[in-house]
Backbone as ProteinMPNN parsed JSONL, in Angstrom:
{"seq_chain_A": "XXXXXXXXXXXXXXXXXXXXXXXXXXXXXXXXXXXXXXXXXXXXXXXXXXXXXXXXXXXXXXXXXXXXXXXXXXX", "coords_chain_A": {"N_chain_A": [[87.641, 135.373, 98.948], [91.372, 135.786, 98.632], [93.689, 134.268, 99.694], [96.846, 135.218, 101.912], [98.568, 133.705, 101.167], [98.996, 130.542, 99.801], [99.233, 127.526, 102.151], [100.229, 124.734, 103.485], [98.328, 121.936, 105.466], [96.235, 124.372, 105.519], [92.336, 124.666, 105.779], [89.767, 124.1, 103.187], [86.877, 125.321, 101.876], [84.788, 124.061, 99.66], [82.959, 125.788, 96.752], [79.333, 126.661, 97.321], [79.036, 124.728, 98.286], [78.881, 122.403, 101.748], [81.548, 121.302, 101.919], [84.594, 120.662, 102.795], [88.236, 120.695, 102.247], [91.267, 119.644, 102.748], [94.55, 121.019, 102.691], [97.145, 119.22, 101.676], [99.704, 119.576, 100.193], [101.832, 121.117, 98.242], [103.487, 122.258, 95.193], [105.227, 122.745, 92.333], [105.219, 122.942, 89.06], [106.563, 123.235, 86.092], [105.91, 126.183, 85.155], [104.063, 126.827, 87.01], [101.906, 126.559, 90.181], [100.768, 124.156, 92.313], [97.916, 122.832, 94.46], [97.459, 120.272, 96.663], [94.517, 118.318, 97.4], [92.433, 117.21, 100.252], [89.481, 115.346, 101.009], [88.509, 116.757, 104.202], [88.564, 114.63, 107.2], [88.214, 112.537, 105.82], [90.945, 109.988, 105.389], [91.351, 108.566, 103.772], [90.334, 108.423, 101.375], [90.661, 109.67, 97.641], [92.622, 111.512, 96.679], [93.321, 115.076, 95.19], [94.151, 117.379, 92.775], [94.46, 120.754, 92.264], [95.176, 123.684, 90.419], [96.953, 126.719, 91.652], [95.784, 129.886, 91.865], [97.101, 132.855, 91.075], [97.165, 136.155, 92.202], [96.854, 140.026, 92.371], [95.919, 140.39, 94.623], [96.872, 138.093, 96.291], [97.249, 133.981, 96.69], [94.898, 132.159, 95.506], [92.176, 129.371, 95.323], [90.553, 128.424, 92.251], [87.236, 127.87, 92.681], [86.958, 127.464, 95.483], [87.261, 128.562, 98.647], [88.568, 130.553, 101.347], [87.957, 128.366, 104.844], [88.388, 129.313, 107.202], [87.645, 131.917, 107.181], [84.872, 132.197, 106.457], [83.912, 131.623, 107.938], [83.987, 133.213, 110.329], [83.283, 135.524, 109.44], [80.137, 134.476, 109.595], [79.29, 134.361, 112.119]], "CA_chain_A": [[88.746, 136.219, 99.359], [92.08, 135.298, 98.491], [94.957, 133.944, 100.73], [98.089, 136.139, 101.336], [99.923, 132.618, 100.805], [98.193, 129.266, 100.475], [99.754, 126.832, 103.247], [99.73, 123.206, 103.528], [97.373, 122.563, 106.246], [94.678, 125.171, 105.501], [91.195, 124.508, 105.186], [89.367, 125.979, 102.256], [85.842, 124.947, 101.592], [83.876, 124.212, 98.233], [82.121, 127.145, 96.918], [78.33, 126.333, 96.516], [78.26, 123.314, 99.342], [79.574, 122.894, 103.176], [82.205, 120.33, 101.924], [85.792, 121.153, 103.449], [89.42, 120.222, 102.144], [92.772, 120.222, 103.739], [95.671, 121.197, 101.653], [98.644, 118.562, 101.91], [100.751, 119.343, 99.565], [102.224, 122.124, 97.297], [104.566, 121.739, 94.509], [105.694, 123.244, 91.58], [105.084, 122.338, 87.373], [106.997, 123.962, 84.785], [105.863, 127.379, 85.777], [102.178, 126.426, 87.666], [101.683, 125.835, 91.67], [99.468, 123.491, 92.417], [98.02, 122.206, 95.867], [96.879, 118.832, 96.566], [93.576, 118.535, 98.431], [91.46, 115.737, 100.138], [88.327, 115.796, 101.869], [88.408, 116.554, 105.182], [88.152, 113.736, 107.76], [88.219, 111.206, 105.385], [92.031, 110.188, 105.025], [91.542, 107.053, 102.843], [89.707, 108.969, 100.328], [91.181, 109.957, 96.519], [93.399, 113.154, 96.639], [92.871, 115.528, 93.436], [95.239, 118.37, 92.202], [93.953, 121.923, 91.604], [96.121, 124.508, 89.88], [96.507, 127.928, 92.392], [95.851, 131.561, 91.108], [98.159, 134.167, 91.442], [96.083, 137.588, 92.183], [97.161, 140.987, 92.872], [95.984, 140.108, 96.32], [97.56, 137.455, 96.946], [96.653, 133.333, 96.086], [93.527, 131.783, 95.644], [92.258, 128.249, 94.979], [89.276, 128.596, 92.136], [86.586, 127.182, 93.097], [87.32, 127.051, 96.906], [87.524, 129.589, 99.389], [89.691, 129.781, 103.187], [87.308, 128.487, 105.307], [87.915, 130.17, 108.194], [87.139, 133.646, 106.188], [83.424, 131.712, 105.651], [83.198, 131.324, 109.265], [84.324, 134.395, 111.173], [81.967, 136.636, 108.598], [78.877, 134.356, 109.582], [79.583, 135.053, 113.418]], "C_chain_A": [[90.04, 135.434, 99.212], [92.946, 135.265, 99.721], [95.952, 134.699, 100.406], [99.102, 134.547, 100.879], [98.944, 131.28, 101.159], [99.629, 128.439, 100.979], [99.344, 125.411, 103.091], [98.97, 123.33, 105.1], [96.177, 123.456, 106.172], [93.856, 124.366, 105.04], [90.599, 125.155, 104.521], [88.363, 124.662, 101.848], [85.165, 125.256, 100.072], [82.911, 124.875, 97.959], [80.336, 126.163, 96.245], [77.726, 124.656, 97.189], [79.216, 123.559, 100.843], [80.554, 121.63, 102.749], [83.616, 120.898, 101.983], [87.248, 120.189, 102.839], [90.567, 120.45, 102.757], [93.778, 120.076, 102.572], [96.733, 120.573, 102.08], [99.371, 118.447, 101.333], [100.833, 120.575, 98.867], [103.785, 121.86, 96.523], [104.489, 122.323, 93.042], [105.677, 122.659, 90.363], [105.363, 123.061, 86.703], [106.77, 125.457, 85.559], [104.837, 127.601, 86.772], [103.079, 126.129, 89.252], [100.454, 125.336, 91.694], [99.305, 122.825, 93.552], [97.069, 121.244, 95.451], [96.265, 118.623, 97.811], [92.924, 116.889, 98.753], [90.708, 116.092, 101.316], [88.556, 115.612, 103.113], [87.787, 115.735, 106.025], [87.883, 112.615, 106.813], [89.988, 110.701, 104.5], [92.318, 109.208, 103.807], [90.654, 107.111, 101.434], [90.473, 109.699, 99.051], [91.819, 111.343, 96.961], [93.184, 113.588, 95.225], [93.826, 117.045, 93.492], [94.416, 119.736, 91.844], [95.176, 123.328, 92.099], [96.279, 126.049, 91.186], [96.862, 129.357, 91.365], [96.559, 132.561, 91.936], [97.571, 135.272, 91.01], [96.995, 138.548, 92.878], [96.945, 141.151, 94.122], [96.246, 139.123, 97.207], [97.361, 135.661, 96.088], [95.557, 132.785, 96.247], [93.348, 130.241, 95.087], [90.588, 128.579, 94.113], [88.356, 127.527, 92.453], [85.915, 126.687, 94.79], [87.257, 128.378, 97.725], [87.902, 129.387, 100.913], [88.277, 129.233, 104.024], [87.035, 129.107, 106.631], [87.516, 131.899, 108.244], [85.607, 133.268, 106.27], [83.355, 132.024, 107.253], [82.955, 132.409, 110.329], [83.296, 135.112, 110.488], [80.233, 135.858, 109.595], [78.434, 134.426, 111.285], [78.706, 136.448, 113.4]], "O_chain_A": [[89.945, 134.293, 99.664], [92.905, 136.113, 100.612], [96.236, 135.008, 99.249], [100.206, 134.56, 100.334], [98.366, 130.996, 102.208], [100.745, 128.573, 100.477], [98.267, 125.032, 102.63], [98.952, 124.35, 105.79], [95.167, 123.176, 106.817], [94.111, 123.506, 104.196], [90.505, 126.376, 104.647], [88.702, 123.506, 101.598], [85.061, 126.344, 99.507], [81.907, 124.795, 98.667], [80.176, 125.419, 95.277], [76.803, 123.883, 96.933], [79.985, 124.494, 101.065], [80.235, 120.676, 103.458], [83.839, 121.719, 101.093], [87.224, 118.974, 103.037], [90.791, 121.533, 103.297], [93.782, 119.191, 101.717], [97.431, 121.189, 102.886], [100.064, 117.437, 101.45], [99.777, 121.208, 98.869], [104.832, 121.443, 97.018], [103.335, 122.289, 92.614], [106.227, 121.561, 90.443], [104.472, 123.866, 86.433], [107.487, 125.762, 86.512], [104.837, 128.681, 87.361], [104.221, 125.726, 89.476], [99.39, 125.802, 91.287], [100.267, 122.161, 93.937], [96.266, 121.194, 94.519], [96.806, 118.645, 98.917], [92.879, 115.878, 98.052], [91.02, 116.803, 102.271], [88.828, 114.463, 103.459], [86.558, 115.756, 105.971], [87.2, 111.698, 107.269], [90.221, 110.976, 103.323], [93.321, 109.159, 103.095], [90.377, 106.19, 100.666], [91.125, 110.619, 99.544], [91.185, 112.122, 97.672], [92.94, 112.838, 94.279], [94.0, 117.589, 94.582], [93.603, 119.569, 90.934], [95.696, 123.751, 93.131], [95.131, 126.271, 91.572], [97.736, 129.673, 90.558], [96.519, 132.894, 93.121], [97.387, 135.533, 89.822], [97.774, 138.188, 93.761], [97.616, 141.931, 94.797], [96.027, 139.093, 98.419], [97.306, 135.766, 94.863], [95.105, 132.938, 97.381], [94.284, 129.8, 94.42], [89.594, 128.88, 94.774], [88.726, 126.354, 92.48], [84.97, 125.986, 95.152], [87.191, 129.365, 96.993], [87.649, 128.383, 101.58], [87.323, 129.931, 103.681], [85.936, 129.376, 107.117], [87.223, 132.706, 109.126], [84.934, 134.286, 106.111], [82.508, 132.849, 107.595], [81.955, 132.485, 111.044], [82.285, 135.293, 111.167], [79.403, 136.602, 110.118], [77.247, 134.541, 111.59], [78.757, 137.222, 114.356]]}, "name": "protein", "num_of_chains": 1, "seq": "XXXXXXXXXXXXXXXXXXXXXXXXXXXXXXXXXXXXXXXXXXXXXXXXXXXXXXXXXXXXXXXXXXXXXXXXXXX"}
């Protein structure tokens, strides 16, 4: 499910395992947004760049999804 607006701060979990990122950064390339993720709870660990999609419903990170959307559903 896409985000009406990805946020620095959110958590959005890796589709296909329980492994969790926090988004600390957002920033702008030529015409691209791109947020900059790193594994949750580990602060001293590599940061990595992935591009965000711009959807008719809003944005999305592929590959990823909000995680508190994962969590509230399994409630």
């Amino acid at each position: 499910m896409p985000a009406q607006k990805i946020q620095v701060g959110q958590v959005w979990r890796k589709k296909g395992t329980e492994e969790t990122f926090l988004v600390t950064r957002l920033y702008n390339e030529a015409l691209a947004t791109y947020a900059t993720l790193r594994p949750s709870g580990s602060e001293n660990t590599a940061m990595f760049k992935v591009k965000v999609q711009r959807t008719d419903a809003g944005q999305t990170l592929p590959g990823f999804s909000l995680a508190h959307n994962m969590d509230s559903t399994a409630s």
